[in-house]
Biopython code that builds the backbone (N, CA, C, O; Angstrom):
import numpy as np
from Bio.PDB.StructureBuilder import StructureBuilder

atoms = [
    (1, "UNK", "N", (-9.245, -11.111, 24.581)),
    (1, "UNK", "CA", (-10.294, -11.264, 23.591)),
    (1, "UNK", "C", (-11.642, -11.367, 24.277)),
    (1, "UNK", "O", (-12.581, -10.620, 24.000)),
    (2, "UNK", "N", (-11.698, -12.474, 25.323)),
    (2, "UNK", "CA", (-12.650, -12.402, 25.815)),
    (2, "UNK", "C", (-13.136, -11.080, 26.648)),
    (2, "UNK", "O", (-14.313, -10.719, 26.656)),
    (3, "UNK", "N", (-12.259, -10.512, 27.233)),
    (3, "UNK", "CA", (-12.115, -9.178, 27.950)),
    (3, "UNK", "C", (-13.272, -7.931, 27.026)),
    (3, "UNK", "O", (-14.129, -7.225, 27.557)),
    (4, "UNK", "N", (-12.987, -7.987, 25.833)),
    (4, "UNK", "CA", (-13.287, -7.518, 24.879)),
    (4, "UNK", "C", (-14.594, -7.505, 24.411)),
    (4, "UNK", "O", (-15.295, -6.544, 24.094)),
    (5, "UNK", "N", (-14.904, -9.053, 24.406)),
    (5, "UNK", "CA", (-16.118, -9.391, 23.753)),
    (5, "UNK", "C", (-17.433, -8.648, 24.911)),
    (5, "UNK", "O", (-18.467, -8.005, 24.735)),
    (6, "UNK", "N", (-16.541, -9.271, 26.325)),
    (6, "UNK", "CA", (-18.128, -8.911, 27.424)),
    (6, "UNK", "C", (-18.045, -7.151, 27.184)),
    (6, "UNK", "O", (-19.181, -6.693, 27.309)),
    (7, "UNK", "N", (-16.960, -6.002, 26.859)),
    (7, "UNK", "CA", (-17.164, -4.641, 26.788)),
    (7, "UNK", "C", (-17.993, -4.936, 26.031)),
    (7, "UNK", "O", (-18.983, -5.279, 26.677)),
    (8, "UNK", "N", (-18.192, -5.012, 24.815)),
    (8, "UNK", "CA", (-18.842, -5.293, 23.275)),
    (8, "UNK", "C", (-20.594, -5.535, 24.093)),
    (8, "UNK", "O", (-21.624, -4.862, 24.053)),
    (9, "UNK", "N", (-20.299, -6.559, 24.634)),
    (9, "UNK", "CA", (-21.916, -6.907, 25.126)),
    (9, "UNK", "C", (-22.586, -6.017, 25.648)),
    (9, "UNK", "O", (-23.742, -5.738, 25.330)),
    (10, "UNK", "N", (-21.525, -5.151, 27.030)),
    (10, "UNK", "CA", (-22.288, -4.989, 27.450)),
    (10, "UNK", "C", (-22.829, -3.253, 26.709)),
    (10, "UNK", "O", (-23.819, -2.577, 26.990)),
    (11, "UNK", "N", (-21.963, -3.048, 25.939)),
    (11, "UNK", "CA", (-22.735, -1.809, 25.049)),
    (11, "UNK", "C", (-23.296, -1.964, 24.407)),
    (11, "UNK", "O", (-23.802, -0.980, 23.867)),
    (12, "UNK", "N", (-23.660, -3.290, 23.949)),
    (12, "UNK", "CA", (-24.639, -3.802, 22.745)),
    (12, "UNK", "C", (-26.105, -3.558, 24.113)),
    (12, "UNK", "O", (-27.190, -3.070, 23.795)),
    (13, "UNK", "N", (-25.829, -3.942, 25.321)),
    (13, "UNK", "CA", (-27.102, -3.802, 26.023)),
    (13, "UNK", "C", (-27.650, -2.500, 26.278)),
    (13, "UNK", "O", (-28.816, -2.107, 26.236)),
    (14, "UNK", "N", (-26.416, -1.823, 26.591)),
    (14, "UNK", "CA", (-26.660, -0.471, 27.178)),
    (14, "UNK", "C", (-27.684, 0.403, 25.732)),
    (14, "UNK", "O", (-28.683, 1.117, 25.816)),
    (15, "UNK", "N", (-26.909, -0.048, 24.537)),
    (15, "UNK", "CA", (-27.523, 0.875, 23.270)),
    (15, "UNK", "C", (-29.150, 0.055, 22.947)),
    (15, "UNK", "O", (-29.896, 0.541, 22.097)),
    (16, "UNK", "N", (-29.541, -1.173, 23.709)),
    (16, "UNK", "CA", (-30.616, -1.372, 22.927)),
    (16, "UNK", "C", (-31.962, -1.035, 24.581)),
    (16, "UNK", "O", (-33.159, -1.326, 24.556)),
    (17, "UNK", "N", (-31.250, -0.421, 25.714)),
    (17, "UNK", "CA", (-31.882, -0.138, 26.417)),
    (17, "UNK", "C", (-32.523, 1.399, 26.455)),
    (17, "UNK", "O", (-33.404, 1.856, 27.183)),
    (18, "UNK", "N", (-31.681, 2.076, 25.303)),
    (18, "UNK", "CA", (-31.990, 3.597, 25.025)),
    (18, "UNK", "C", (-33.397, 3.545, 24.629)),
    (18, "UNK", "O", (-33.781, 2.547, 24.018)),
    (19, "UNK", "N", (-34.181, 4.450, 24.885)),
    (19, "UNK", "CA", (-35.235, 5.285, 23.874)),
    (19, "UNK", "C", (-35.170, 5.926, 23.941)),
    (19, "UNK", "O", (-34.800, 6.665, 24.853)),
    (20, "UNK", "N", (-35.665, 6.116, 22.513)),
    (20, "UNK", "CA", (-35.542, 7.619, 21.976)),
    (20, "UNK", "C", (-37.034, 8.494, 21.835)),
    (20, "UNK", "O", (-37.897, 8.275, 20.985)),
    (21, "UNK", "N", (-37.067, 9.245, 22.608)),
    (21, "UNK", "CA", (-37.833, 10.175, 22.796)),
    (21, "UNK", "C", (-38.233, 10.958, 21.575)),
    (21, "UNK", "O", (-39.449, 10.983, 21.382)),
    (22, "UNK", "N", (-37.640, 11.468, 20.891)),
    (22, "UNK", "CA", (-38.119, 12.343, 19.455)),
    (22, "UNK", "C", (-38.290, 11.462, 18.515)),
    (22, "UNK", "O", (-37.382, 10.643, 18.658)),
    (23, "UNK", "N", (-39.059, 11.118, 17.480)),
    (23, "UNK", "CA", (-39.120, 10.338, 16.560)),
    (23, "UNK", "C", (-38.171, 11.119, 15.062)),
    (23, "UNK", "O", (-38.385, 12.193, 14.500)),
    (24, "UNK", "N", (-37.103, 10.047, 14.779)),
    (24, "UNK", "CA", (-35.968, 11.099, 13.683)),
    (24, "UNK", "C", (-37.173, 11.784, 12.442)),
    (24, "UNK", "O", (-38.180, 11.266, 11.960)),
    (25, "UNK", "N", (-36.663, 12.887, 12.257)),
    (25, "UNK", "CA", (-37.430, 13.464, 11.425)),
    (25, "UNK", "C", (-37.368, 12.547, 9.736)),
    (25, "UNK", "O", (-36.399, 11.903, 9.335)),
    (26, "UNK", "N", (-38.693, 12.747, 8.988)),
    (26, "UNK", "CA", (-38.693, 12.061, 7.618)),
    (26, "UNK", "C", (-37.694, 13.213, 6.714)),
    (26, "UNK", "O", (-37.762, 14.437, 6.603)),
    (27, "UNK", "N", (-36.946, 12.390, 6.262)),
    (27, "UNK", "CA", (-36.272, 13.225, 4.900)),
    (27, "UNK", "C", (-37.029, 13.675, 4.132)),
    (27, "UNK", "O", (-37.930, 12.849, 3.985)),
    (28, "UNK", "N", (-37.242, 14.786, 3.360)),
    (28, "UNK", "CA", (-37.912, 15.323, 2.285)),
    (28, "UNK", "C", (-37.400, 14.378, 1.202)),
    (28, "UNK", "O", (-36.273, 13.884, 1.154)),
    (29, "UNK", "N", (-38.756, 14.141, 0.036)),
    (29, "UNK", "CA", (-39.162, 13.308, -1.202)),
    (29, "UNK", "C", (-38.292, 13.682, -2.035)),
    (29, "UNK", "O", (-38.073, 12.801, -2.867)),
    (30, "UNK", "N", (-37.451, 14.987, -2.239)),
    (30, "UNK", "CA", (-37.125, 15.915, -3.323)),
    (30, "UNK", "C", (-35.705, 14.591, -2.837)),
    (30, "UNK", "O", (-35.602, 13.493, -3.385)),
    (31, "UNK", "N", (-34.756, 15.124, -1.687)),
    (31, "UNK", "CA", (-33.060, 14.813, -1.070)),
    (31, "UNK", "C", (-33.478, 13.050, -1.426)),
    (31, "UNK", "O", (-32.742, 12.467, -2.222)),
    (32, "UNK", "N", (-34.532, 12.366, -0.873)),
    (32, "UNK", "CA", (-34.727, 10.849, -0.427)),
    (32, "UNK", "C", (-34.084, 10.244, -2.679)),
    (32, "UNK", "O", (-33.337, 9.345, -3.062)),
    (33, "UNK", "N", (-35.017, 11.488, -3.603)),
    (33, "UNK", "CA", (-34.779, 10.531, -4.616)),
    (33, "UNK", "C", (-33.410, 11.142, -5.602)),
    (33, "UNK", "O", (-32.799, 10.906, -6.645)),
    (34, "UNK", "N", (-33.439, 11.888, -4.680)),
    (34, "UNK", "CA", (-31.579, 12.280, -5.447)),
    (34, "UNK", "C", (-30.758, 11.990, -4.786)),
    (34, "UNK", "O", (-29.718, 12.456, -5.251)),
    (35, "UNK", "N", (-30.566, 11.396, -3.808)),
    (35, "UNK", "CA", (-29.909, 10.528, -2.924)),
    (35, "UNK", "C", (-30.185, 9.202, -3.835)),
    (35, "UNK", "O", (-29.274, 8.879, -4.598)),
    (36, "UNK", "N", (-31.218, 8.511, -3.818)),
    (36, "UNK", "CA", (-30.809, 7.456, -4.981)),
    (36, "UNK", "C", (-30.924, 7.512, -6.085)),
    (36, "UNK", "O", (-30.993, 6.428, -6.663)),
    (37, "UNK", "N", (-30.998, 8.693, -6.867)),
    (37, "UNK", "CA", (-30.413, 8.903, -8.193)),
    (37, "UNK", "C", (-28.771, 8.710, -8.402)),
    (37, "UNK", "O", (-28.243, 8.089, -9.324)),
    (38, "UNK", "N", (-28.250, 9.246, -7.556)),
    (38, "UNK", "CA", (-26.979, 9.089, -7.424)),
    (38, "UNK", "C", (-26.459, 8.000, -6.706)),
    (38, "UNK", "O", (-25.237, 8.087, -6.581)),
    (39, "UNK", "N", (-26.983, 6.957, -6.167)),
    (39, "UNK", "CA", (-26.895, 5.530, -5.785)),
    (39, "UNK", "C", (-26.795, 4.659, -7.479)),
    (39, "UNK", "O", (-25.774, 4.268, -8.046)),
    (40, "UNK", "N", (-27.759, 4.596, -7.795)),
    (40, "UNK", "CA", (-28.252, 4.261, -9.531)),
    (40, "UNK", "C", (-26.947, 4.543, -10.322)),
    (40, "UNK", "O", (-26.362, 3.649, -10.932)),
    (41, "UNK", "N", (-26.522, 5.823, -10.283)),
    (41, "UNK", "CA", (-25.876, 6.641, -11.321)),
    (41, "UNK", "C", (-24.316, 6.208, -11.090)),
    (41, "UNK", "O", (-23.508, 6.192, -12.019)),
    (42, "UNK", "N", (-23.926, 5.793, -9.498)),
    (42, "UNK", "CA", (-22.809, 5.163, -9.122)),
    (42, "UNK", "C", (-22.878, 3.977, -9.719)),
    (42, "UNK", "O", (-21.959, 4.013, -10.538)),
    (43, "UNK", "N", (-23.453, 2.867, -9.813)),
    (43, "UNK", "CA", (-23.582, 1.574, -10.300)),
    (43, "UNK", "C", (-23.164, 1.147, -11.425)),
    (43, "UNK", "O", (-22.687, 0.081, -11.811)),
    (44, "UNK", "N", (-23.545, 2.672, -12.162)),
    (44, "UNK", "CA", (-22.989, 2.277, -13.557)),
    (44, "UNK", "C", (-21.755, 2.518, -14.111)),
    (44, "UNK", "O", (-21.416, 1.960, -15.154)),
    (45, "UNK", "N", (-20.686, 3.685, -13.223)),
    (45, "UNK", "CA", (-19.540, 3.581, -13.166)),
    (45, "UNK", "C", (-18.643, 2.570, -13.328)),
    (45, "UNK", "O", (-18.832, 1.545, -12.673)),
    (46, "UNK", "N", (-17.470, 2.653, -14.247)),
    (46, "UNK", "CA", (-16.682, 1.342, -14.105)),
    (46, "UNK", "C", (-15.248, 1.814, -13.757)),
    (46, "UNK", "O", (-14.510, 2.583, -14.375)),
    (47, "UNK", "N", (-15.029, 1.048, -12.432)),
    (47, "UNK", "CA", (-13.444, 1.876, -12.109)),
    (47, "UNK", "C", (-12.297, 0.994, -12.483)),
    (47, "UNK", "O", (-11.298, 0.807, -11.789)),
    (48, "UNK", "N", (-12.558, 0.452, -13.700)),
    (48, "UNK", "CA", (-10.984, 0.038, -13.975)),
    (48, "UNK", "C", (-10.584, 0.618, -14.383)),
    (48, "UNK", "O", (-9.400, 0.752, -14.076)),
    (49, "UNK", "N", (-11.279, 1.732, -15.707)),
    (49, "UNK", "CA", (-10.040, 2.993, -15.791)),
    (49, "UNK", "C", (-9.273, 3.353, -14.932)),
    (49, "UNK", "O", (-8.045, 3.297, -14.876)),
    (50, "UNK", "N", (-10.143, 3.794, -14.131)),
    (50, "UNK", "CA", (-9.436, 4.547, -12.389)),
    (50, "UNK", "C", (-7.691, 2.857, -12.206)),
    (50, "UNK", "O", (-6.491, 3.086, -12.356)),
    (51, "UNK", "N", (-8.109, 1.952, -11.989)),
    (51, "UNK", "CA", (-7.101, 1.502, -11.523)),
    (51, "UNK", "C", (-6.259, 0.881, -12.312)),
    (51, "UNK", "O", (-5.366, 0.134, -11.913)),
    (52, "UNK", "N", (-6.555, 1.224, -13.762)),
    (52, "UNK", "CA", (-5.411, 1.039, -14.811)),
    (52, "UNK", "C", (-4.572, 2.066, -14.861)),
    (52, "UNK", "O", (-3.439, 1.938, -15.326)),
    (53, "UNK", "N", (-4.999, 3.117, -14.424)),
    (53, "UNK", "CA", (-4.493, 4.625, -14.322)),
    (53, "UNK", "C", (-3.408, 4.255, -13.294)),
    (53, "UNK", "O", (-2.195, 4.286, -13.502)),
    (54, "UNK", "N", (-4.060, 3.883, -12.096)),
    (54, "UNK", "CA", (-3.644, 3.727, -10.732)),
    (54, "UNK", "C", (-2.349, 2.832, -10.913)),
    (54, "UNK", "O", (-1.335, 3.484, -10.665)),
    (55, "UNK", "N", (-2.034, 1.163, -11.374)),
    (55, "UNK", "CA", (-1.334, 0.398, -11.780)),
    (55, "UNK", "C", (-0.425, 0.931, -12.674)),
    (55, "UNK", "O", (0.650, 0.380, -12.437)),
    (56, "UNK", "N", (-0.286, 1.843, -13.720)),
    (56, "UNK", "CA", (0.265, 2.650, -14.704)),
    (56, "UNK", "C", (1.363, 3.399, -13.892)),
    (56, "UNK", "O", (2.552, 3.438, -14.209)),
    (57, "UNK", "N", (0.812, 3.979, -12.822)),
    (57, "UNK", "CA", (1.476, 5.537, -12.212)),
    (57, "UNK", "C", (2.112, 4.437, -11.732)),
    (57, "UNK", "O", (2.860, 4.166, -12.670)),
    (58, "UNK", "N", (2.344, 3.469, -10.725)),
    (58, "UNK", "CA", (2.799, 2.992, -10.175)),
    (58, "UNK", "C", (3.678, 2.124, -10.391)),
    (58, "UNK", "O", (4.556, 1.772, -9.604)),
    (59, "UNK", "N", (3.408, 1.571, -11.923)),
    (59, "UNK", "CA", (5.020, 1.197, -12.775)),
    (59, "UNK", "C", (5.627, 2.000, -12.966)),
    (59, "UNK", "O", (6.701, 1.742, -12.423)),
    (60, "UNK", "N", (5.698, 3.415, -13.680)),
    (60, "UNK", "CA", (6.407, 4.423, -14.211)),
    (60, "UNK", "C", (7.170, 4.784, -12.725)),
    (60, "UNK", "O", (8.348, 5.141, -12.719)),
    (61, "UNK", "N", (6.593, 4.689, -11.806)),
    (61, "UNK", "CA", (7.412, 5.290, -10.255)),
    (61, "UNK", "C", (8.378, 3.967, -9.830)),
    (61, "UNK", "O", (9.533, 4.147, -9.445)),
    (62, "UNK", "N", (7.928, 2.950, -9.914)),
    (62, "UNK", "CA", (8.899, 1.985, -9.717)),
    (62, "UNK", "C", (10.009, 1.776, -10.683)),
    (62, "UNK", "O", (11.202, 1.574, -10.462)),
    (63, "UNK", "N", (9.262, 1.880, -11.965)),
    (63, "UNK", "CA", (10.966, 1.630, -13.019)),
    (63, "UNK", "C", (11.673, 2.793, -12.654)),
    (63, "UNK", "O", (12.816, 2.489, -12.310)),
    (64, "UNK", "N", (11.401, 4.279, -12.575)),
    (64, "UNK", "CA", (12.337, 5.350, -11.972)),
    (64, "UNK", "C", (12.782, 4.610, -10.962)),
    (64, "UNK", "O", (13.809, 3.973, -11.195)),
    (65, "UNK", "N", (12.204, 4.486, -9.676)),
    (65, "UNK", "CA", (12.862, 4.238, -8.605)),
    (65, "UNK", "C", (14.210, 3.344, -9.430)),
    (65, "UNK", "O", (15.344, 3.797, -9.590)),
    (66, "UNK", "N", (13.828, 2.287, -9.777)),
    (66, "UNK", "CA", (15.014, 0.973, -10.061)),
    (66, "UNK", "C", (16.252, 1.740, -10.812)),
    (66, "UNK", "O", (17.457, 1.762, -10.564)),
    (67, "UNK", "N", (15.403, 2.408, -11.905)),
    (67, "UNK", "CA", (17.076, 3.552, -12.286)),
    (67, "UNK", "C", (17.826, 4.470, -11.692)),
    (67, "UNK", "O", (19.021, 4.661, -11.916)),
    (68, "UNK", "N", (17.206, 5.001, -10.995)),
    (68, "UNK", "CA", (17.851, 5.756, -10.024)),
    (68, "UNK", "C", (18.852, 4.764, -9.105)),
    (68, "UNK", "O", (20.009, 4.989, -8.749)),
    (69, "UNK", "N", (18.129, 3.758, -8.881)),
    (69, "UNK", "CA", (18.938, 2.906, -7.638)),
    (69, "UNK", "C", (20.206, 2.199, -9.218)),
    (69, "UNK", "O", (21.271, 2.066, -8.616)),
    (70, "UNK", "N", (20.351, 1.967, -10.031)),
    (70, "UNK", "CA", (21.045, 1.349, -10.885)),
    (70, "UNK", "C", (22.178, 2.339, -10.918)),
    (70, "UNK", "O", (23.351, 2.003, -10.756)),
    (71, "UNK", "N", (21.739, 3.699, -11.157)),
    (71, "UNK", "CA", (22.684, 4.961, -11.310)),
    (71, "UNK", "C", (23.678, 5.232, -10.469)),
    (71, "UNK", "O", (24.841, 5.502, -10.770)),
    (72, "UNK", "N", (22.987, 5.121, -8.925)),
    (72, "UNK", "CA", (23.039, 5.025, -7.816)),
    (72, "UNK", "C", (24.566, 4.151, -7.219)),
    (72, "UNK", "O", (25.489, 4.530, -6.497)),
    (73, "UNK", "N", (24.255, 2.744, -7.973)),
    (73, "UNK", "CA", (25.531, 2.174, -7.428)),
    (73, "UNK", "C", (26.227, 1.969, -8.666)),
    (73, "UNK", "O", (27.104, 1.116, -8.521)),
    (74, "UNK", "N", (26.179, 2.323, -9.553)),
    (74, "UNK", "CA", (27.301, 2.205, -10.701)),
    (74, "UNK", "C", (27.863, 3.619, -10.587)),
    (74, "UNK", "O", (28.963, 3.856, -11.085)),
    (75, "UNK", "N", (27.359, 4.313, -10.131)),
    (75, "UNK", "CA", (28.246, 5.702, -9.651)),
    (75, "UNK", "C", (29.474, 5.548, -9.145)),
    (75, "UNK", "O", (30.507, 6.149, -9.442)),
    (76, "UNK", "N", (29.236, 4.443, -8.121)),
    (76, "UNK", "CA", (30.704, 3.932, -7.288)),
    (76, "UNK", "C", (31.271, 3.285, -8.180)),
    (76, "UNK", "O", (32.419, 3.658, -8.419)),
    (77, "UNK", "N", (30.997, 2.685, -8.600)),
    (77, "UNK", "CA", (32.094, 1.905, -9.497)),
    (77, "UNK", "C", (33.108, 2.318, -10.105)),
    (77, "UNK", "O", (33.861, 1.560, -10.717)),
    (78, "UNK", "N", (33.262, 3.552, -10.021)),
    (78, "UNK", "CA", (34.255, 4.024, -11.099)),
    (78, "UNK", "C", (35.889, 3.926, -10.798)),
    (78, "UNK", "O", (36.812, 3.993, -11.610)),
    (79, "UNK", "N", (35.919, 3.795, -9.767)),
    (79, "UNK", "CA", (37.478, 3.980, -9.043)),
    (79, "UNK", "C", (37.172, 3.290, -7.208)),
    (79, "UNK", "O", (36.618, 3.755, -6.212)),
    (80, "UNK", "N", (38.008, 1.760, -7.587)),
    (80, "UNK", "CA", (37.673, 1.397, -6.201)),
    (80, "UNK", "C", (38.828, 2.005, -4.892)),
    (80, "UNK", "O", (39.610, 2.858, -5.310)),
    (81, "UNK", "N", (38.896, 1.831, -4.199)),
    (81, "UNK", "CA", (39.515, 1.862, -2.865)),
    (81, "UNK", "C", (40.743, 1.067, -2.918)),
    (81, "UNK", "O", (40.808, -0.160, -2.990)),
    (82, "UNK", "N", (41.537, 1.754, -2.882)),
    (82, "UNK", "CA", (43.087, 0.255, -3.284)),
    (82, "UNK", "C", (42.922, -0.957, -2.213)),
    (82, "UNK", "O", (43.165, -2.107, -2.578)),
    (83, "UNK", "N", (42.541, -0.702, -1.001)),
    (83, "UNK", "CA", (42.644, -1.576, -0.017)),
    (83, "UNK", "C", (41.425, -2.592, -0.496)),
    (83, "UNK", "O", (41.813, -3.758, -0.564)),
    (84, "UNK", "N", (40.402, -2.447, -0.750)),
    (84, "UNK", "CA", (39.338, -3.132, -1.622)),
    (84, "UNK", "C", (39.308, -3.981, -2.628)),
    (84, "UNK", "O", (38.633, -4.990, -2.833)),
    (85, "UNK", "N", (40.712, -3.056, -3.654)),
    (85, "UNK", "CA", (40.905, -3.648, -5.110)),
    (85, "UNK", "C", (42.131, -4.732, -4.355)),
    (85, "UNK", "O", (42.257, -5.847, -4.861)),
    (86, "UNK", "N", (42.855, -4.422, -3.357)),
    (86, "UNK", "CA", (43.795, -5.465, -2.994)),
    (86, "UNK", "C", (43.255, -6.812, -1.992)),
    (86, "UNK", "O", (43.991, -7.698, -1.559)),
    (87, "UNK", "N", (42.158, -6.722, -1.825)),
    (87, "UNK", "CA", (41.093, -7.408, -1.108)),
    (87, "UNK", "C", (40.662, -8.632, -2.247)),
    (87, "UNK", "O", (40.938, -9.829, -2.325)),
    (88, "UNK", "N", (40.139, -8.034, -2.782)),
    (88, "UNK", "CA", (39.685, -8.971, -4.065)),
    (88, "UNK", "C", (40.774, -9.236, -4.835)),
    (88, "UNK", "O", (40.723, -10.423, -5.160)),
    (89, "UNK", "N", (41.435, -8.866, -5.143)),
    (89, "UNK", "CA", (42.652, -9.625, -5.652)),
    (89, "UNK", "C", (42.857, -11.026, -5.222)),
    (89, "UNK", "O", (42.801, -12.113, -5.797)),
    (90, "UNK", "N", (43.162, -10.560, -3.784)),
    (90, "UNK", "CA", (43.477, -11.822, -2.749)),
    (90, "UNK", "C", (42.796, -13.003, -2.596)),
    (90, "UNK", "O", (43.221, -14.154, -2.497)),
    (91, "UNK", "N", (41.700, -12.569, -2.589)),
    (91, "UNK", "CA", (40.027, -13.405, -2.727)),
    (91, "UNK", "C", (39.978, -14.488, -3.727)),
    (91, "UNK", "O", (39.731, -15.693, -3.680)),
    (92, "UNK", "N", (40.337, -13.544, -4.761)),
    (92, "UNK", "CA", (40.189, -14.105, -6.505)),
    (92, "UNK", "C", (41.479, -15.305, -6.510)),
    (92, "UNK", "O", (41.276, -16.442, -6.934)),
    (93, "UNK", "N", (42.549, -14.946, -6.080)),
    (93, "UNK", "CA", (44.049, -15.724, -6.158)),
    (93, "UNK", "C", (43.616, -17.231, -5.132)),
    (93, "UNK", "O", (43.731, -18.428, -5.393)),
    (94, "UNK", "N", (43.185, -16.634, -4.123)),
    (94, "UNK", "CA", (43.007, -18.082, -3.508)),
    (94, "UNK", "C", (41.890, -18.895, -3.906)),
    (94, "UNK", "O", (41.871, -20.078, -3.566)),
    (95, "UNK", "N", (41.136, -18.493, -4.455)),
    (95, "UNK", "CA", (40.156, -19.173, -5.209)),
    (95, "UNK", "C", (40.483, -19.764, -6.541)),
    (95, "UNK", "O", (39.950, -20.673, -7.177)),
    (96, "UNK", "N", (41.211, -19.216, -6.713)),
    (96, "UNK", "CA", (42.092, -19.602, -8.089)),
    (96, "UNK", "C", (42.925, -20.906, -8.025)),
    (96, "UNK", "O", (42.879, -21.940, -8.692)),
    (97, "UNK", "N", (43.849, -20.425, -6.802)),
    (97, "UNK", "CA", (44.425, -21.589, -6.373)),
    (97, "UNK", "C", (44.128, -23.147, -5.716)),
    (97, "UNK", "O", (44.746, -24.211, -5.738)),
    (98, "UNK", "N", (42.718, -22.640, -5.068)),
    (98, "UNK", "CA", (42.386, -24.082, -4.355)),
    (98, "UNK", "C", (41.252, -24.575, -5.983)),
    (98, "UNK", "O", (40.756, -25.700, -6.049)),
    (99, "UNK", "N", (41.100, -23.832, -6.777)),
    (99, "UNK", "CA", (40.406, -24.787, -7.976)),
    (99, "UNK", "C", (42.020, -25.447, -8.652)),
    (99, "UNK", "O", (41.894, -26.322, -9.509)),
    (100, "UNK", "N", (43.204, -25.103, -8.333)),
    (100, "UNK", "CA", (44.009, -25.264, -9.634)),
    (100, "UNK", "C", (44.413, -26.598, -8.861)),
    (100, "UNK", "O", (44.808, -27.479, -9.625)),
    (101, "UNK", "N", (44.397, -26.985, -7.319)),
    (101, "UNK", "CA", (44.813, -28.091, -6.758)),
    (101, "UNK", "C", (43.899, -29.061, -6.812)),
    (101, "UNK", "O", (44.140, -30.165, -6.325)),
]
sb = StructureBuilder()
sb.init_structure("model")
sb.init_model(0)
sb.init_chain("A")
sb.init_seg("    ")
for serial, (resi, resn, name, xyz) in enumerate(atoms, 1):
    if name == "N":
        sb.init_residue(resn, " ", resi, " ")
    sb.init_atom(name, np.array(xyz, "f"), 0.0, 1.0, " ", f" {name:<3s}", serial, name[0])
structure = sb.get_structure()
């Protein structure tokens, strides 16, 4: 971090030791006030449409996603694996049994 900070410095020195020889040219009056016409004209924009839109798309893609994934594993379900279905059997019986003692 500290390593970091003295790079940082020392280009903060190097950039305020520059001059600049050409003076930057003035923008023309015409670009300077339509440049902030359209500063102005942004302001009055309101983007919650934009991110009600945004929040919207992004439920409709998630409830798909969740059905797809629902589809997904009830697909298997239909016919287990005997060694599986004899698994849980077993499972279920001894559980059965140590509640019945």
């Amino acid at each position: 971090m500290n390593d970091s900070n003295n790079k940082l410095e020392r280009l903060f020195r190097a950039a305020r030791s520059v001059t600049c020889e050409t003076p930057a040219e003035e923008i023309p009056p015409y670009l300077a006030s339509r440049i902030l016409r359209g500063w102005r004209a942004e302001t009055h924009l309101d983007s919650w449409p934009m991110v009600a839109t945004i929040f919207r798309r992004a439920l409709v893609t998630a409830a798909l996603v969740m059905v797809g994934c629902l589809i997904w594993s009830y697909s298997d379900l239909g016919t287990p694996d005997t060694d599986v279905a004899l698994a849980n059997y077993e499972v279920q019986n001894e559980v059965q049994n140590e509640l019945l003692q």
